[in-house]
N, CA, C and O atoms as CSV, one atom per row, in Angstrom:
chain,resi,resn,atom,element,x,y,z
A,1,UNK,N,N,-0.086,18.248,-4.028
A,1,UNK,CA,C,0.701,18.901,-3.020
A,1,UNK,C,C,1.107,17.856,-1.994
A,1,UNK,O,O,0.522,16.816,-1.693
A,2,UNK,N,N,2.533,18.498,-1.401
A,2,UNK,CA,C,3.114,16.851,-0.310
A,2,UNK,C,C,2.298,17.793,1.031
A,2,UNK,O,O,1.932,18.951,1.232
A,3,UNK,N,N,2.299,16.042,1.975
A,3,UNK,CA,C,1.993,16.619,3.344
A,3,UNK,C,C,2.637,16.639,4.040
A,3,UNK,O,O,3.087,15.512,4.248
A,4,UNK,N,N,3.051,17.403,4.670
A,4,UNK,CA,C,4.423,17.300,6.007
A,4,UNK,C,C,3.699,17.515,7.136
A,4,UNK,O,O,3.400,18.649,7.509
A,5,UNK,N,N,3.296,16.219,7.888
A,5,UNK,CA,C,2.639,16.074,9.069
A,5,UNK,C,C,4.238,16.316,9.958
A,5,UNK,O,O,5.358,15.899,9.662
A,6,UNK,N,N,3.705,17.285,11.306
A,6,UNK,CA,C,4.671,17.269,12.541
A,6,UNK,C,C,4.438,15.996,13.302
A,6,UNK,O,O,3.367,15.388,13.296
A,7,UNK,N,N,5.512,15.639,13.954
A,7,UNK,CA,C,5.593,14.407,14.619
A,7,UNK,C,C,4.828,14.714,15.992
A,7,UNK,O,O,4.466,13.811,16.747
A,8,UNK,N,N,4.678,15.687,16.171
A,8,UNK,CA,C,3.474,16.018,17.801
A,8,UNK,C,C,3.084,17.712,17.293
A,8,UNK,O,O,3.363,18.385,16.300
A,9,UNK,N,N,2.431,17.910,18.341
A,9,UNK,CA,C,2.187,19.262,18.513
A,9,UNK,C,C,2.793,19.787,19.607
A,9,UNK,O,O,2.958,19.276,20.715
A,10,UNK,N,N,3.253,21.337,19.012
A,10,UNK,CA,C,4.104,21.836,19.709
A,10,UNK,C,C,3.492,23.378,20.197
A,10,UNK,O,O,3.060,24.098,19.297
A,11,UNK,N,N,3.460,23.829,21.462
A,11,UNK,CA,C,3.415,24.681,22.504
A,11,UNK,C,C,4.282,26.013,21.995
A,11,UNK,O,O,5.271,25.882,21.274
A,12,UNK,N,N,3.797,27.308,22.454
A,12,UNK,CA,C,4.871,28.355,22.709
A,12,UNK,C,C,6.188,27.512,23.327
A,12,UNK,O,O,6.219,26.388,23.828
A,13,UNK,N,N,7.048,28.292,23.143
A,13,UNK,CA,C,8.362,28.040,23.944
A,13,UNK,C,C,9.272,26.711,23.830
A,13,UNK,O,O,10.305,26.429,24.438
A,14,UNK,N,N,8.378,25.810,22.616
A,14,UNK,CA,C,9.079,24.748,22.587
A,14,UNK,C,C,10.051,24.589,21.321
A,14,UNK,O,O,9.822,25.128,20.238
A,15,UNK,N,N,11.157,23.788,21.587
A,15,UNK,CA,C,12.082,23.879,20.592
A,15,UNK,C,C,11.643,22.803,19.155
A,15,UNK,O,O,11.547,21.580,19.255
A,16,UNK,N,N,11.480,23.373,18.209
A,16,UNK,CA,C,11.257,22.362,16.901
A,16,UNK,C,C,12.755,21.771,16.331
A,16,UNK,O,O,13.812,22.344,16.068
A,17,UNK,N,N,12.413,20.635,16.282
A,17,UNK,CA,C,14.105,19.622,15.703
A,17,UNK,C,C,14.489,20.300,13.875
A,17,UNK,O,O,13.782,21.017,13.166
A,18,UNK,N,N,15.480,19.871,13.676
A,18,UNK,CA,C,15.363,20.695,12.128
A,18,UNK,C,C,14.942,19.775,11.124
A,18,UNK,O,O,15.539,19.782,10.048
A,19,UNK,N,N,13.941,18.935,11.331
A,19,UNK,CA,C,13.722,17.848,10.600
A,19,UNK,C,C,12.089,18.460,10.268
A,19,UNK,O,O,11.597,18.464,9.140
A,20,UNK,N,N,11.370,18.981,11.562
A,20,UNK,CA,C,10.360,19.622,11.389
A,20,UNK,C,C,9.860,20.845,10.879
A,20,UNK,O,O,8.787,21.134,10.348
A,21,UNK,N,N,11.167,21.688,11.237
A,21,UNK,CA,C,11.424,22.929,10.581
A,21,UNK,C,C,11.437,22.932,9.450
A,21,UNK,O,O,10.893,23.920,8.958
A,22,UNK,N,N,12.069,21.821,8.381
A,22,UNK,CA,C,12.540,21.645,7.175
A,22,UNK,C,C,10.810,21.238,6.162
A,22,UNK,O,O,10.361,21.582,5.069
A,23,UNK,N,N,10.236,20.196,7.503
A,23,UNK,CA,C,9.108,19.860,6.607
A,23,UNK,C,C,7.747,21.176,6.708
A,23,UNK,O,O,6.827,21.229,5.893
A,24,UNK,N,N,7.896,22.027,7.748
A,24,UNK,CA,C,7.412,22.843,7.673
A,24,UNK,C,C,7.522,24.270,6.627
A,24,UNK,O,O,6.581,24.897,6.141
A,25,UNK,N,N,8.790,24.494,6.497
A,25,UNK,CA,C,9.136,25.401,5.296
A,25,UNK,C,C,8.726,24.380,3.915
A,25,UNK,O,O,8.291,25.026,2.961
A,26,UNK,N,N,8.794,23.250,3.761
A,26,UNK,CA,C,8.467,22.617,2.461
A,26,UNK,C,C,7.234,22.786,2.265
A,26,UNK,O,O,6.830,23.361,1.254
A,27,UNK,N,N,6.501,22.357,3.115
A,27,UNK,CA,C,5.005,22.535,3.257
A,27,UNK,C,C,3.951,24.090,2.949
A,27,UNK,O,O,2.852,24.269,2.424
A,28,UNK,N,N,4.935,24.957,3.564
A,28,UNK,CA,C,4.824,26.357,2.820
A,28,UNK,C,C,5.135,26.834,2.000
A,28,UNK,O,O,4.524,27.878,1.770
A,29,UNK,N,N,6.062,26.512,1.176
A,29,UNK,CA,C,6.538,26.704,-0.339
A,29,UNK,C,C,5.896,25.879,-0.900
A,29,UNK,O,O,5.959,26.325,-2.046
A,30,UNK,N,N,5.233,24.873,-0.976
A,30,UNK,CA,C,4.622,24.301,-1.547
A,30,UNK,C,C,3.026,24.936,-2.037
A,30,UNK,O,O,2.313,24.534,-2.956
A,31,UNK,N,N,2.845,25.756,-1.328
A,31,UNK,CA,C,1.223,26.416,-0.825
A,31,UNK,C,C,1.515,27.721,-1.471
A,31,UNK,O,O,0.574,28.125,-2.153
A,32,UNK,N,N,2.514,28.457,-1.447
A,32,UNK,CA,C,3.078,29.626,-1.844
A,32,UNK,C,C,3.706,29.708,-3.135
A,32,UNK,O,O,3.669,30.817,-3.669
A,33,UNK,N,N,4.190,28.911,-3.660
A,33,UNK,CA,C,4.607,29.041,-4.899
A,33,UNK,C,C,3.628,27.940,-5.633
A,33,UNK,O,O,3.976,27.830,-6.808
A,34,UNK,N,N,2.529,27.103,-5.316
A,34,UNK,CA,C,1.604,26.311,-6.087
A,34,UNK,C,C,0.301,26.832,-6.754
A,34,UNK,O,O,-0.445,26.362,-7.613
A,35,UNK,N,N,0.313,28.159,-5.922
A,35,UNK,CA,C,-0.932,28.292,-6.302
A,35,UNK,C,C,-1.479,29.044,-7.342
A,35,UNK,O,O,-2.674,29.330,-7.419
A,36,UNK,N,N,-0.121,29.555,-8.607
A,36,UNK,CA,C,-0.390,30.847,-9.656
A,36,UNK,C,C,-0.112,29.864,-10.698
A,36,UNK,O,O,0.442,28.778,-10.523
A,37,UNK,N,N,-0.673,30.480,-12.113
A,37,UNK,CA,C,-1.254,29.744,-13.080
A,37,UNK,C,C,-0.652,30.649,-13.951
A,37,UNK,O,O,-1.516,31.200,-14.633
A,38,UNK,N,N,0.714,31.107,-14.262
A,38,UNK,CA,C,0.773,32.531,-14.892
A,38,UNK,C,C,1.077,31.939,-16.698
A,38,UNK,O,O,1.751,30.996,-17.114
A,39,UNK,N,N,0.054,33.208,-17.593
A,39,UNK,CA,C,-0.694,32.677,-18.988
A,39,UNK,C,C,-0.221,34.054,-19.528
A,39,UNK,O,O,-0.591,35.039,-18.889
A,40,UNK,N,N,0.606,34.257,-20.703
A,40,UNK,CA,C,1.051,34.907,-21.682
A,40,UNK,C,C,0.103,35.205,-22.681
A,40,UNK,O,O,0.285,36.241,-23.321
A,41,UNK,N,N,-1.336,34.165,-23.062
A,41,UNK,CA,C,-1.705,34.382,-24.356
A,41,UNK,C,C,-3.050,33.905,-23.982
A,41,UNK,O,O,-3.120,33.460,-22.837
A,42,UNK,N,N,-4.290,33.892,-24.782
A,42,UNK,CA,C,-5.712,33.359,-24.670
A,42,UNK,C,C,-5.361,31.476,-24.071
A,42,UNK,O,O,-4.485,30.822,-24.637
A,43,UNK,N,N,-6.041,30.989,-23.123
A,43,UNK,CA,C,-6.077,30.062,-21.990
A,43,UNK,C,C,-7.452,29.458,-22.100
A,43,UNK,O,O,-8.511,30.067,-22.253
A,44,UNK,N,N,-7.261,28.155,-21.997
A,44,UNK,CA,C,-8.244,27.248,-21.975
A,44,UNK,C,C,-8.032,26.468,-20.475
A,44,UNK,O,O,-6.911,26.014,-20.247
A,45,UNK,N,N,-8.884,26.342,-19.660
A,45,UNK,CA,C,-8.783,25.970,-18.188
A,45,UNK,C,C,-8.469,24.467,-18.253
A,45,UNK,O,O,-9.120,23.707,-18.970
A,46,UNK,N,N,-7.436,24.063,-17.470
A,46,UNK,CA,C,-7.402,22.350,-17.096
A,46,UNK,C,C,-7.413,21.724,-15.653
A,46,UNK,O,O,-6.997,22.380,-14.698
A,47,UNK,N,N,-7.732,20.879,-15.558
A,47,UNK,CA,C,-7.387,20.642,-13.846
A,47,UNK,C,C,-6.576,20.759,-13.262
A,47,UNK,O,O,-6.618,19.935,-12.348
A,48,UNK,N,N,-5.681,21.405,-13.214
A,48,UNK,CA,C,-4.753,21.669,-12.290
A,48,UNK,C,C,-5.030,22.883,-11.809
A,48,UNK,O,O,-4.478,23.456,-10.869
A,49,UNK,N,N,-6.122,23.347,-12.653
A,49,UNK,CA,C,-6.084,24.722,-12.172
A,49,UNK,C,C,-7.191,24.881,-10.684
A,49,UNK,O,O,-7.275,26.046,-10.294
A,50,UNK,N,N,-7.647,24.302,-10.225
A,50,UNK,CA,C,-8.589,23.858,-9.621
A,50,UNK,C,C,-8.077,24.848,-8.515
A,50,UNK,O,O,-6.887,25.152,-8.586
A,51,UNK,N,N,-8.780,25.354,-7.566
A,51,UNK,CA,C,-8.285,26.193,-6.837
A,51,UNK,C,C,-7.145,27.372,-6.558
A,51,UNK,O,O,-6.928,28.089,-5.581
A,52,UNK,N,N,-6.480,27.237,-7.944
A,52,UNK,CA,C,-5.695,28.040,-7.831
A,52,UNK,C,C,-5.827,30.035,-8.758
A,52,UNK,O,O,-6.917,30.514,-9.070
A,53,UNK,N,N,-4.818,30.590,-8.926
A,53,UNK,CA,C,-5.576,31.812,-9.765
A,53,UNK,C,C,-4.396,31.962,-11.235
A,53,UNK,O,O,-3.172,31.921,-11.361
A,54,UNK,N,N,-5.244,32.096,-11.904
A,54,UNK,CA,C,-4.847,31.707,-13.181
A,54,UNK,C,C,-4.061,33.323,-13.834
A,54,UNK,O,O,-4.974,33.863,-14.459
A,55,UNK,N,N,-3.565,33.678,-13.865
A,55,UNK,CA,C,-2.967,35.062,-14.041
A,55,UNK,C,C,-2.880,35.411,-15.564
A,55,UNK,O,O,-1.770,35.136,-16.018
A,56,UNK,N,N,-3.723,35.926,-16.446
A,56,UNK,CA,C,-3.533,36.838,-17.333
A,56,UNK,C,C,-2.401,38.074,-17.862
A,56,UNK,O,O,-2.766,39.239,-18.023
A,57,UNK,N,N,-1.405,37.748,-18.027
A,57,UNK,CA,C,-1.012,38.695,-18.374
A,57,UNK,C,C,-0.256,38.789,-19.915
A,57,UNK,O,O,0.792,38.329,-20.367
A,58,UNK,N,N,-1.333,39.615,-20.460
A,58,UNK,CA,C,-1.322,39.748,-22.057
A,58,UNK,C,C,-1.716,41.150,-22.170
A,58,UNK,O,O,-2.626,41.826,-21.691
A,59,UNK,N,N,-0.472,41.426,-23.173
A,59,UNK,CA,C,-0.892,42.899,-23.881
A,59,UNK,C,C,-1.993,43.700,-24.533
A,59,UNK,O,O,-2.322,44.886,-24.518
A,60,UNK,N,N,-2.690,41.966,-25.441
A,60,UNK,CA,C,-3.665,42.352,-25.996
A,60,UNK,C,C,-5.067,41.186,-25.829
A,60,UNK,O,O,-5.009,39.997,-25.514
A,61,UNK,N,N,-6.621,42.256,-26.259
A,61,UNK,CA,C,-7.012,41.294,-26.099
A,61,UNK,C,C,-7.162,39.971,-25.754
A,61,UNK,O,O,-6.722,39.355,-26.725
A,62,UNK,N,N,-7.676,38.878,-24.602
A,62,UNK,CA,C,-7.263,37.327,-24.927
A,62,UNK,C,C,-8.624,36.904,-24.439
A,62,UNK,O,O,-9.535,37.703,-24.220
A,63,UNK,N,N,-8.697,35.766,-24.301
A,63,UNK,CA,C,-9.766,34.856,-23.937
A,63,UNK,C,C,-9.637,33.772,-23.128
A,63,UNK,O,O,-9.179,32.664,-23.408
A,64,UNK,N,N,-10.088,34.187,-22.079
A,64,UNK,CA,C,-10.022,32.212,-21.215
A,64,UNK,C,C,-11.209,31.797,-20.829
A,64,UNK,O,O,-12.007,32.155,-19.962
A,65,UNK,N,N,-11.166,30.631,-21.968
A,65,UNK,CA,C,-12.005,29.217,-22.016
A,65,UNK,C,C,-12.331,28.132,-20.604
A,65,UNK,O,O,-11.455,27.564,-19.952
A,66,UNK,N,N,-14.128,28.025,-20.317
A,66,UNK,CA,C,-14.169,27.418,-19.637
A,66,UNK,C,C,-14.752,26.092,-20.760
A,66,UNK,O,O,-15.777,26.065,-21.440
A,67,UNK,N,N,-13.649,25.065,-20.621
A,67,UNK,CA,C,-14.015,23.858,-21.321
A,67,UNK,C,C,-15.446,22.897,-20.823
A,67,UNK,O,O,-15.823,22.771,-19.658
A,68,UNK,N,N,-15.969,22.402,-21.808
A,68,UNK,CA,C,-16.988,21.526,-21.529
A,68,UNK,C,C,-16.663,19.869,-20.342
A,68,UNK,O,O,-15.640,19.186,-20.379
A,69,UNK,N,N,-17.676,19.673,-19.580
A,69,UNK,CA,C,-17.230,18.534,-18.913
A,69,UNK,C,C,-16.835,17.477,-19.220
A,69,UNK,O,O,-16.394,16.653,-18.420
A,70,UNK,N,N,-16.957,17.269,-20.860
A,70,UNK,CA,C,-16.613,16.112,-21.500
A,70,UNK,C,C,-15.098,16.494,-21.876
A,70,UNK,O,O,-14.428,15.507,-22.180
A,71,UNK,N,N,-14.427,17.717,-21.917
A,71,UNK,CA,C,-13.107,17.612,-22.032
A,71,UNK,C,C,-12.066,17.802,-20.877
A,71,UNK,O,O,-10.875,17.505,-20.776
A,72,UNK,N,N,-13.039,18.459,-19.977
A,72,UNK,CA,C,-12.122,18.627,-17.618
A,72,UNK,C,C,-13.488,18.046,-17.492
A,72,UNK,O,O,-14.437,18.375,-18.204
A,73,UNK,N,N,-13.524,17.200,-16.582
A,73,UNK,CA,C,-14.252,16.621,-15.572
A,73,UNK,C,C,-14.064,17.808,-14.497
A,73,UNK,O,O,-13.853,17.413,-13.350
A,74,UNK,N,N,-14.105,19.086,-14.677
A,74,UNK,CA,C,-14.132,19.951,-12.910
A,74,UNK,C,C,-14.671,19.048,-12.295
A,74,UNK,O,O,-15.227,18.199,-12.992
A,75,UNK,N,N,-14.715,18.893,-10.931
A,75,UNK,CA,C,-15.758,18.631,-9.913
A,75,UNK,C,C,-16.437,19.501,-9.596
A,75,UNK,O,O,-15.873,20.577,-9.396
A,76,UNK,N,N,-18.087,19.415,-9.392
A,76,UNK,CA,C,-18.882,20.307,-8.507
A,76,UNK,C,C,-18.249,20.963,-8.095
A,76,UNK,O,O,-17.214,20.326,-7.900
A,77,UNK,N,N,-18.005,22.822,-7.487
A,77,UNK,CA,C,-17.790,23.365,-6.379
A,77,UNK,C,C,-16.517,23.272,-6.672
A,77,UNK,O,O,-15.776,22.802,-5.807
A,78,UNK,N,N,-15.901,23.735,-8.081
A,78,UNK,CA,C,-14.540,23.727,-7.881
A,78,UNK,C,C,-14.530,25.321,-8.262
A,78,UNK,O,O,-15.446,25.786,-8.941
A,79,UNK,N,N,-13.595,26.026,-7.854
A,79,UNK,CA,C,-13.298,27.495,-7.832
A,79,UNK,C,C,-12.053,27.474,-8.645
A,79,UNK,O,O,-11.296,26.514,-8.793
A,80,UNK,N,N,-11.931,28.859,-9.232
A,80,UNK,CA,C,-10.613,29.101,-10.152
A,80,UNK,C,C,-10.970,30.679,-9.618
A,80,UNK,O,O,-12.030,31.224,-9.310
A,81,UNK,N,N,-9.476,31.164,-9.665
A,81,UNK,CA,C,-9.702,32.913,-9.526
A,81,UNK,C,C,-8.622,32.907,-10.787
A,81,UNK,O,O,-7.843,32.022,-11.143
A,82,UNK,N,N,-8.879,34.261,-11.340
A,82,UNK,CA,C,-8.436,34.976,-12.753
A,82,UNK,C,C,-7.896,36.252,-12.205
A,82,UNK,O,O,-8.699,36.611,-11.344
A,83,UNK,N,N,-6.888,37.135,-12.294
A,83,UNK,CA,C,-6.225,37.899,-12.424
A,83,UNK,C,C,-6.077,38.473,-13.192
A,83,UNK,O,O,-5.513,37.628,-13.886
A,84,UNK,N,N,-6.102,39.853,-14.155
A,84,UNK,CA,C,-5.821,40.127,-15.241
A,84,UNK,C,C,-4.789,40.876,-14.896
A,84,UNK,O,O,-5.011,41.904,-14.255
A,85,UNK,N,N,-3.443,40.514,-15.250
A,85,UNK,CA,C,-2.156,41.468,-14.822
A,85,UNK,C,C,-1.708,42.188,-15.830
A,85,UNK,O,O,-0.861,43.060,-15.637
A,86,UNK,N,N,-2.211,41.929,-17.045
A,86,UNK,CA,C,-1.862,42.949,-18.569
A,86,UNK,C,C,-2.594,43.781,-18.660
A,86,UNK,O,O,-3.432,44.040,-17.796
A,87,UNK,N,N,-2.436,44.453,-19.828
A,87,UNK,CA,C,-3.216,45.541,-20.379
A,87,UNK,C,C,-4.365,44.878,-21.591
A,87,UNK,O,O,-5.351,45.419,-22.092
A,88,UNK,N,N,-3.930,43.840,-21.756
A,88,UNK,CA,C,-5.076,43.270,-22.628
A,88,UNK,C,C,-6.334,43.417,-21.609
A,88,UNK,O,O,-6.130,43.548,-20.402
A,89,UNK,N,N,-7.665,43.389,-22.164
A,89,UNK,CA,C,-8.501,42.665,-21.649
A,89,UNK,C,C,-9.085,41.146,-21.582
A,89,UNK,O,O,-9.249,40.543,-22.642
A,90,UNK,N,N,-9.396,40.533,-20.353
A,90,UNK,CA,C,-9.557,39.252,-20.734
A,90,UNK,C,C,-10.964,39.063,-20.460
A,90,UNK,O,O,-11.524,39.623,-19.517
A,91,UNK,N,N,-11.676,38.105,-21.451
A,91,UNK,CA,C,-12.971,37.593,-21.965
A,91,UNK,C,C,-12.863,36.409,-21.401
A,91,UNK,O,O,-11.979,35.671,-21.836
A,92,UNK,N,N,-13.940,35.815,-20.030
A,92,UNK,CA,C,-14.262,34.500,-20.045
A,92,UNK,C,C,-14.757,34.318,-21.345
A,92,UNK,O,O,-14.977,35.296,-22.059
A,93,UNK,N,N,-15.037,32.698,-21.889
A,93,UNK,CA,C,-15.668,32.316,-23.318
A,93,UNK,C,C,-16.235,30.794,-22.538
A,93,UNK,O,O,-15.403,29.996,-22.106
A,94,UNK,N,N,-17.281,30.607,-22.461
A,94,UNK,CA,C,-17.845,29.357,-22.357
A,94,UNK,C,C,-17.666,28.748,-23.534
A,94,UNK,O,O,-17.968,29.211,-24.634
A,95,UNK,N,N,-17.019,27.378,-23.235
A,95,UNK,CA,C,-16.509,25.844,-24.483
A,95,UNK,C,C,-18.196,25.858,-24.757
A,95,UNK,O,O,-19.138,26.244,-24.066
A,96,UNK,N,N,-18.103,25.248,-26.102
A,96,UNK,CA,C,-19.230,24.198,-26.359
A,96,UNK,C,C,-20.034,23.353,-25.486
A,96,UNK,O,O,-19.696,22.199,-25.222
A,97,UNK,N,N,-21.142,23.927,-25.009
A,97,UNK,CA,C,-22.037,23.459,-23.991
A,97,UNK,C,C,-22.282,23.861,-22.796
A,97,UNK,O,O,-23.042,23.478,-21.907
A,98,UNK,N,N,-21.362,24.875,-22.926
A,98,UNK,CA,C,-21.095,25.159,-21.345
A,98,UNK,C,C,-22.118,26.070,-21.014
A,98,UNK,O,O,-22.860,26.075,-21.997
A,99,UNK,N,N,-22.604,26.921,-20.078
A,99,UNK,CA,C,-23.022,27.945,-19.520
A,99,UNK,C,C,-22.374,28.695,-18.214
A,99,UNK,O,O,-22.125,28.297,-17.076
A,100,UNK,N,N,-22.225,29.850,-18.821
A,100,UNK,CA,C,-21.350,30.461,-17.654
A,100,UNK,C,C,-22.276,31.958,-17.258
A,100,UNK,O,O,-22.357,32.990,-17.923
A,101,UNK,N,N,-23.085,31.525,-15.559
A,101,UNK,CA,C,-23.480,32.839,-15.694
A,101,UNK,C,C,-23.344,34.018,-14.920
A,101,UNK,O,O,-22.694,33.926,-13.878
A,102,UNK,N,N,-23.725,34.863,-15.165
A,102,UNK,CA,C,-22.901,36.125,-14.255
A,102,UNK,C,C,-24.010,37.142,-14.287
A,102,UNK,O,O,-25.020,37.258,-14.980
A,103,UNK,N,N,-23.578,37.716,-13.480
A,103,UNK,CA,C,-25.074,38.981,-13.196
A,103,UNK,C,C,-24.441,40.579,-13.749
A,103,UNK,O,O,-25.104,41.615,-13.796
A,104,UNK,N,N,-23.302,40.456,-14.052
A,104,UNK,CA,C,-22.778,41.275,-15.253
A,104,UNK,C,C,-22.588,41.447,-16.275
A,104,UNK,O,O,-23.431,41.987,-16.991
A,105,UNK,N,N,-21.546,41.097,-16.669
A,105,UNK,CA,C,-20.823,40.597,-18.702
A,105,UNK,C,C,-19.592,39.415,-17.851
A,105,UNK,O,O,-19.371,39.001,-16.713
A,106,UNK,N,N,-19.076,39.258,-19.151
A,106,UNK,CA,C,-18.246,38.220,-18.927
A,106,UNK,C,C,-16.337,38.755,-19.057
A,106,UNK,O,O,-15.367,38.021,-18.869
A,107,UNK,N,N,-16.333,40.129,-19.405
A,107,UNK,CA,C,-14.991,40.563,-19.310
A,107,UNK,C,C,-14.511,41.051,-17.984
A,107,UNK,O,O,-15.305,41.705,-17.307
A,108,UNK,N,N,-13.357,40.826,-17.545
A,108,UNK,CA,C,-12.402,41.660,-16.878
A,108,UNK,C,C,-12.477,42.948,-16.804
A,108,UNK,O,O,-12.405,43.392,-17.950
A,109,UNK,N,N,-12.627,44.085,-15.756
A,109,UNK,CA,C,-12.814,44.795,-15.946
A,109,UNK,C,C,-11.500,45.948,-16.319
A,109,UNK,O,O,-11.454,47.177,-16.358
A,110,UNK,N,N,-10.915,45.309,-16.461
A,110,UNK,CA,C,-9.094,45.924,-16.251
A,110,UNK,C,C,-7.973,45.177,-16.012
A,110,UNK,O,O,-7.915,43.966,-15.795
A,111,UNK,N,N,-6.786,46.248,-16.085
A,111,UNK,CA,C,-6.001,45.670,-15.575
A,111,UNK,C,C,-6.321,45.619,-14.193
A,111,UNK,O,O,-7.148,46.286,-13.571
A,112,UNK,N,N,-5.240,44.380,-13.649
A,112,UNK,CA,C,-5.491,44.001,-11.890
A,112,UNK,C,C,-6.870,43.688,-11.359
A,112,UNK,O,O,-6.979,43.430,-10.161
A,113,UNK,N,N,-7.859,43.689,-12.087
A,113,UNK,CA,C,-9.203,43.257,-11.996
A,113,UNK,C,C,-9.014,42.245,-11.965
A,113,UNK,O,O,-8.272,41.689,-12.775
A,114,UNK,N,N,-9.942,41.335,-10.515
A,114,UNK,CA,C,-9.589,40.045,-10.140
A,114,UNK,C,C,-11.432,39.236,-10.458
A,114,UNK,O,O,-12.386,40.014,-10.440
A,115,UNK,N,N,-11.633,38.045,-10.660
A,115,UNK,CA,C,-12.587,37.686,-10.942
A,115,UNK,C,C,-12.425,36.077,-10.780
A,115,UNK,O,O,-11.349,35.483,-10.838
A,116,UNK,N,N,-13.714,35.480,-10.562
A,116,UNK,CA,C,-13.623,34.017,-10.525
A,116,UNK,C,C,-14.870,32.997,-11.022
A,116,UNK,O,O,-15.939,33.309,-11.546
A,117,UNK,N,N,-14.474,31.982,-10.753
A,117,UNK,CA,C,-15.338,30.737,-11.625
A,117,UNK,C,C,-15.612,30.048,-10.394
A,117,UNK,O,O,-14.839,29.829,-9.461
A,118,UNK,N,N,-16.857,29.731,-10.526
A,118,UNK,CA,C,-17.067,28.691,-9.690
A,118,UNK,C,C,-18.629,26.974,-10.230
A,118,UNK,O,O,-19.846,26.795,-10.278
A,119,UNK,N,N,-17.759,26.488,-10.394
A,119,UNK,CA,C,-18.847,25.212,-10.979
A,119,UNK,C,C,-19.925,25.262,-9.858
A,119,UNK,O,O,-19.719,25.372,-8.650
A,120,UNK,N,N,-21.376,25.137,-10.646
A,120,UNK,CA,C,-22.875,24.293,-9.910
A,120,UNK,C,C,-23.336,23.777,-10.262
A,120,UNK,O,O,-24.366,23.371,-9.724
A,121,UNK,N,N,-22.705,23.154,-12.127
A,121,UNK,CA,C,-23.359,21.580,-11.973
A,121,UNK,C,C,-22.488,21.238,-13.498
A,121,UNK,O,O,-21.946,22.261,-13.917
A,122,UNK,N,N,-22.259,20.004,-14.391
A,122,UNK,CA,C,-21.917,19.443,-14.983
A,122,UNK,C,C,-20.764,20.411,-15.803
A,122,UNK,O,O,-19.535,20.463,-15.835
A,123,UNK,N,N,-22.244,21.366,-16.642
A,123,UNK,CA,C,-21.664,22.120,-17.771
A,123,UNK,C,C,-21.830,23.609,-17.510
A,123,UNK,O,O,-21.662,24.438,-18.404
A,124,UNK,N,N,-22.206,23.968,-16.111
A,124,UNK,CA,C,-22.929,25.001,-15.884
A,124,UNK,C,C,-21.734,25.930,-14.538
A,124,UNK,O,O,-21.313,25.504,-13.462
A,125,UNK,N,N,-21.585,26.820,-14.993
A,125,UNK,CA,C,-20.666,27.595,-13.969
A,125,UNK,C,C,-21.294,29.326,-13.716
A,125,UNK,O,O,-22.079,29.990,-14.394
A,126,UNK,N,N,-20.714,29.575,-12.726
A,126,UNK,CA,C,-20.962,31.401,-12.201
A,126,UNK,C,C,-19.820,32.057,-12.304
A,126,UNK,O,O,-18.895,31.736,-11.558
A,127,UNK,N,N,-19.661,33.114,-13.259
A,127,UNK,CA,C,-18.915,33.961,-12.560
A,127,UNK,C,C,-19.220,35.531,-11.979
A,127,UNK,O,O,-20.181,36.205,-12.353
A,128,UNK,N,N,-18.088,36.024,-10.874
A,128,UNK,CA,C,-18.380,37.269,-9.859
A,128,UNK,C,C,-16.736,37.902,-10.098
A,128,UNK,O,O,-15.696,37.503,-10.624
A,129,UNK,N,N,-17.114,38.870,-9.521
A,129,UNK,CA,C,-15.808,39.735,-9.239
A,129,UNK,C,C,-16.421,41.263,-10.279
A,129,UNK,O,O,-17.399,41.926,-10.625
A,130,UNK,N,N,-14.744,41.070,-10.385
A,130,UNK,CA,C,-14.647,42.724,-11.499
A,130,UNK,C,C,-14.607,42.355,-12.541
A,130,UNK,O,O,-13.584,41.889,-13.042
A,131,UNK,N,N,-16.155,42.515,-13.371
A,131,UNK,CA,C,-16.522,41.970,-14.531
A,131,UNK,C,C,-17.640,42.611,-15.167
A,131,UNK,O,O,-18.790,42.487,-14.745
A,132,UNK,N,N,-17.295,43.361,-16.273
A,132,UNK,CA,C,-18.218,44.100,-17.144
A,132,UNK,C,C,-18.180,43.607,-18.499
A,132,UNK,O,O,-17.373,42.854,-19.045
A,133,UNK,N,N,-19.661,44.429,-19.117
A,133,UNK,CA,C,-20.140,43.912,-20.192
A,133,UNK,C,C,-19.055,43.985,-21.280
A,133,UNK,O,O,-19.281,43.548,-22.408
């Protein structure tokens, strides 16, 4: 993502030049349209997805793969949110090695059922949200 630093800080009542205005709307479209991941079919996670929410929307059944650290390096403490916007249901699937654990099941609980990933160590992740057996 770009950074559009303002050239000062600016007060109520003060006038912004259109140079700032410009890097300020960039800077928000950038944040606003960066952050959806939208997936037609079963999904295997990559780094880019790193904070952002990965959107499901499939008719049928699908599956999204949290890959092993030997194929994404996640970092520690990296978060992904999942969306399921279809009528499929979607199945986290831990890659080869992985462990993914949850104090539920590992499906979506629906449509619009929102859910997420979050790494705590190499090969080892949590997930929470709306998620049944």
């Amino acid at each position: 993502m770009a950074t559009y630093p303002l050239s000062e800080a600016y007060a109520d009542g003060d006038v912004l030049s259109a140079s700032d205005v410009n890097s300020i709307t960039e800077g928000v479209n950038d944040i606003a349209f960066g952050v959806l991941n939208a997936q037609t079919a079963s999904y295997t996670l990559v780094l880019t997805d790193v904070a952002k929410v990965v959107t499901m929307t499939v008719a049928s059944a699908n599956n999204l793969t949290v890959p092993p650290n030997s194929s994404v390096a996640f970092p520690t403490g990296t978060q992904v949110l999942i969306y399921q916007g279809g009528a499929g249901q979607t199945t986290i699937v831990a890659g080869a090695g992985v462990t993914v654990r949850t104090q539920t099941g590992l499906k979506l609980s629906g449509q619009y059922a929102v859910a997420g990933l979050l790494k705590l160590a190499t090969n080892e992740w949590v997930a929470f949200g709306n998620l049944t057996t």
